[in-house]
MIDODREN-687099 format. One record per residue (C-alpha): residue in one letter; x, z, y; residue number from 1. Coordinates in steps of 0.25 Angstrom, whole numbers, always signed. Example, Ala and Ser with C-alpha at 12.3 -4.5 7.8 and 13.67 -1.06 7.14 Angstrom:
! residues 2
+------+-------+-------+-------+-----+
! code !    xx !    zz !    yy ! pos !
+------+-------+-------+-------+-----+
!    A !   +49 !   +31 !   -18 !   1 !
!    S !   +55 !   +29 !    -4 !   2 !
+------+-------+-------+-------+-----+
! end
This chain:
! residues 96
+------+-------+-------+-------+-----+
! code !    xx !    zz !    yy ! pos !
+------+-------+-------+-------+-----+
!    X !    +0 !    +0 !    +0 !   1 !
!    X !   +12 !    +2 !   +11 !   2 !
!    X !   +17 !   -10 !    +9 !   3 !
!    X !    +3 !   -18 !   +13 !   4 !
!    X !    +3 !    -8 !   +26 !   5 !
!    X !   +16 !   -15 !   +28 !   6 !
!    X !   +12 !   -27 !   +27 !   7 !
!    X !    -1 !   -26 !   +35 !   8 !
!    X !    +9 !   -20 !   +46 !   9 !
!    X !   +18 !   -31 !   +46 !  10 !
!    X !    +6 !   -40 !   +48 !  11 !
!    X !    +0 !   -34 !   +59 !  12 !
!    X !   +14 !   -33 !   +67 !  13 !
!    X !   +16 !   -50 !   +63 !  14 !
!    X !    +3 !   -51 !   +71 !  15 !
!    X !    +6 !   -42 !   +83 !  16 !
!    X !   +21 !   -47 !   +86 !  17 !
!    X !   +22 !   -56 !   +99 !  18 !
!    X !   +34 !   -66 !  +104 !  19 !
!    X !   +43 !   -62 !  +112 !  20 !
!    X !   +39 !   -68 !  +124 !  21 !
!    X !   +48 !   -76 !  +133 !  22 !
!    X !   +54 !   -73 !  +145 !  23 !
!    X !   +56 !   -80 !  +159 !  24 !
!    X !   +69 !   -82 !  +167 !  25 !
!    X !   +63 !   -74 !  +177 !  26 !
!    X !   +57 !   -62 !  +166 !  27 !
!    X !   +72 !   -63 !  +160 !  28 !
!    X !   +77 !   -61 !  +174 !  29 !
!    X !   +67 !   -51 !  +179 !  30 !
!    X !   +70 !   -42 !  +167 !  31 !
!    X !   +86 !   -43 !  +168 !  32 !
!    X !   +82 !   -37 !  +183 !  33 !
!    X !   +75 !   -26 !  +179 !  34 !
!    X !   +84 !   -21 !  +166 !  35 !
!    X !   +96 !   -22 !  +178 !  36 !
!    X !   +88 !   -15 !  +189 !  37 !
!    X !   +83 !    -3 !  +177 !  38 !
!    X !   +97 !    -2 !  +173 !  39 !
!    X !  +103 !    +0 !  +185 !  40 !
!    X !   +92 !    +8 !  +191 !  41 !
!    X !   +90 !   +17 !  +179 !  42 !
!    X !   +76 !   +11 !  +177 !  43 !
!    X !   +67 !   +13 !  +166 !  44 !
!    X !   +60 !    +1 !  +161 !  45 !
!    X !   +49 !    -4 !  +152 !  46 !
!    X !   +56 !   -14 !  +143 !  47 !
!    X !   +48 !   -23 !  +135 !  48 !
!    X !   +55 !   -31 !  +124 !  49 !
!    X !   +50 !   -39 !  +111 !  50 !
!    X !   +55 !   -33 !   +98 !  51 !
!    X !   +50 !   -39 !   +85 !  52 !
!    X !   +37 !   -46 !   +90 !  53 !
!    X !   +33 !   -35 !   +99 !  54 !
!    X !   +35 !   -33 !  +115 !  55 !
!    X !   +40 !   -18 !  +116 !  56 !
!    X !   +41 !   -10 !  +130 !  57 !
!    X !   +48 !    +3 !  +131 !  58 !
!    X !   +53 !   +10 !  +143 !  59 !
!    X !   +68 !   +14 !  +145 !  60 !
!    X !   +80 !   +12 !  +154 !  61 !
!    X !   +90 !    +0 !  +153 !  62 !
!    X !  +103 !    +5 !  +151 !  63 !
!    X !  +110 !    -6 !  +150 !  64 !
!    X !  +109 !   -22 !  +150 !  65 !
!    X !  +118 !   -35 !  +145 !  66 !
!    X !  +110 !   -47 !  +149 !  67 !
!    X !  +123 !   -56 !  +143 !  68 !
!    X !  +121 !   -49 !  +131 !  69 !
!    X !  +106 !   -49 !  +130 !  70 !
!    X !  +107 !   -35 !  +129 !  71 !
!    X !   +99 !   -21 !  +137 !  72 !
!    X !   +99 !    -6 !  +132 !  73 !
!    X !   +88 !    +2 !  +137 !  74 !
!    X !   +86 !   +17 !  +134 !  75 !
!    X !   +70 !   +21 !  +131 !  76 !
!    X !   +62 !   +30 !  +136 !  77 !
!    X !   +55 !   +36 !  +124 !  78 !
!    X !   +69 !   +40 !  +114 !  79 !
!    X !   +80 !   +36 !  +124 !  80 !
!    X !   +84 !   +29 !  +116 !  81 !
!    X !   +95 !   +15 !  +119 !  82 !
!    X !   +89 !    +2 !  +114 !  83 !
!    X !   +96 !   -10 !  +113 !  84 !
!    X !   +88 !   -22 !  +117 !  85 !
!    X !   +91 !   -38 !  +119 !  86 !
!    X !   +88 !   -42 !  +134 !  87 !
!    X !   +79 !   -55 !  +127 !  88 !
!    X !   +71 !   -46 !  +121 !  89 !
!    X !   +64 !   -40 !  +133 !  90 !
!    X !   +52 !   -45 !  +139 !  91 !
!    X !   +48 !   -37 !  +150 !  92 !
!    X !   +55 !   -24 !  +158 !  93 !
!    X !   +50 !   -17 !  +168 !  94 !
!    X !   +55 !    -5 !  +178 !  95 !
!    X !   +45 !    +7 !  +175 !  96 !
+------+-------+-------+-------+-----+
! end
């Protein structure tokens, strides 16, 4: 029986995934301003990012960002936690 609750579960997360949308120069560019403008000012943001066929928003500080390596760290606000993420997998971020 477990192993049909799996199943039934995989289904139902199939129909519910998204694609990751994409983004504009001028979205790409607005986000590389506010990372840079929450990082310098000690902002916290809400990140929104696609992870396996779902869009996820959290809310954190940037710690650090490589836009030549595709790469930001952000530390979240609910464990504190530093999380690794690649800069093309964001969607949206915004200053809260």
């Amino acid at each position: 029986m477990p192993e049909q609750y799996i199943g039934l579960q995989e289904i139902i997360n199939k129909q519910v995934e998204v694609t990751q949308p994409v983004l504009t120069e001028e979205q790409m560019e607005q986000i590389n301003f506010t990372l840079i403008e929450a990082l310098h000012a000690n902002k916290q943001v809400y990140l929104t990012y696609y992870k396996k066929g779902q869009c996820i928003t959290e809310t954190g500080f940037i710690q650090f960002v490589d836009s030549l390596g595709d790469l930001f760290i952000f530390i979240d606000d609910v464990f504190e936690l530093k999380n690794k993420m690649r800069l093309s997998d964001l969607i949206d971020v915004r200053l809260a």
